[in-house]
C-alpha positions as CSV (number, residue, x, y, z in Angstrom):
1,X,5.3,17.4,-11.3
2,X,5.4,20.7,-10.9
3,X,6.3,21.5,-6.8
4,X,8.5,19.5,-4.7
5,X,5.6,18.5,-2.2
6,X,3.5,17.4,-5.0
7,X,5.5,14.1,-6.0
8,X,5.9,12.9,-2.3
9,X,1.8,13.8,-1.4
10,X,1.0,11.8,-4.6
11,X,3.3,8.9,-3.5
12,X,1.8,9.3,0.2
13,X,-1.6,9.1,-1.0
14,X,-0.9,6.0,-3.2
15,X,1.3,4.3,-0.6
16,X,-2.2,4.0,1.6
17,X,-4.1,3.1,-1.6
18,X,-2.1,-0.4,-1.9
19,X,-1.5,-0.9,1.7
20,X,-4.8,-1.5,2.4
21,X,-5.0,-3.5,-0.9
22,X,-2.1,-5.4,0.1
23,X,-3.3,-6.2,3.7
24,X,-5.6,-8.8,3.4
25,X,-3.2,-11.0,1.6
26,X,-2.3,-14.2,3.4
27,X,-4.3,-13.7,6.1
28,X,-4.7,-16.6,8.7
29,X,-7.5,-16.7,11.3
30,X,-6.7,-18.5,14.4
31,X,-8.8,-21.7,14.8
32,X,-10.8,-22.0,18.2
33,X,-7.8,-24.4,19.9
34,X,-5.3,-21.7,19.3
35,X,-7.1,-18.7,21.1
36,X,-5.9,-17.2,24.1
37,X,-7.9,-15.7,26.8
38,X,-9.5,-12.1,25.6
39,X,-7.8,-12.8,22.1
40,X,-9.8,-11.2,19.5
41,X,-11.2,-14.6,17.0
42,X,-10.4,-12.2,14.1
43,X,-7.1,-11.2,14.7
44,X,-4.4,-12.5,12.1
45,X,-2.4,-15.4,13.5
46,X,1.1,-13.9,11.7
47,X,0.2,-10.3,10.3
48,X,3.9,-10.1,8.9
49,X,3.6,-6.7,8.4
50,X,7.2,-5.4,7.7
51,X,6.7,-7.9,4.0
52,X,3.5,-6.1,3.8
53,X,5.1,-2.6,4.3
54,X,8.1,-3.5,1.8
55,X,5.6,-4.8,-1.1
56,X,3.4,-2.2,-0.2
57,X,6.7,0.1,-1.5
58,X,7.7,-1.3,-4.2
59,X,4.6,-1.6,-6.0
60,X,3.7,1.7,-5.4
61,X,7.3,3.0,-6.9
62,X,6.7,1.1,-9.8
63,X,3.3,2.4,-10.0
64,X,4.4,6.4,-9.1
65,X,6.9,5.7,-11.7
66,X,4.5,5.2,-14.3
67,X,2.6,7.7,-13.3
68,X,5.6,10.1,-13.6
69,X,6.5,8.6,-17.1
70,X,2.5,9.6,-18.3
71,X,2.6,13.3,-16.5
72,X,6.5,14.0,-17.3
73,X,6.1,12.9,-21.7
74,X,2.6,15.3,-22.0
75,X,0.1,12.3,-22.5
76,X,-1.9,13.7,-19.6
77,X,-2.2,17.3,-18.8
78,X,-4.2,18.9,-16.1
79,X,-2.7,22.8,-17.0
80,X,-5.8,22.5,-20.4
């Protein structure tokens, strides 16, 4: 990578890629008994969001990683 921003914007950029790939996972409508008054019926019953946000990072370390690996050993160039 050749500036300092670059390697942070590219793991910015893929950090939103996989959370919204990752969001959907075990997702739990409410059922009709279990609504409150002015709940939205497509709200997630337990988003839990913080195990969202940590695989969210750590597959997109590995994934900047290899990415890294490919751009740092000269198998993909975007200087020719």
């Amino acid at each position: 990578m050749d500036s300092w921003i670059t390697g942070p914007a590219i793991y910015a950029v893929l950090w939103w890629l996989v959370i919204f790939m990752v969001l959907p996972f075990g997702v739990r409508r409410p059922e009709l008994h279990e609504l409150e008054k002015g709940q939205e019926p497509g709200a997630p019953v337990k988003p839990r969001m913080l195990i969202k946000i940590i695989v969210t990072s750590v597959i997109t370390g590995v994934i900047y990683g290899i990415l890294y690996l490919i751009f740092e050993a000269g198998w993909i160039s975007f200087r020719e």
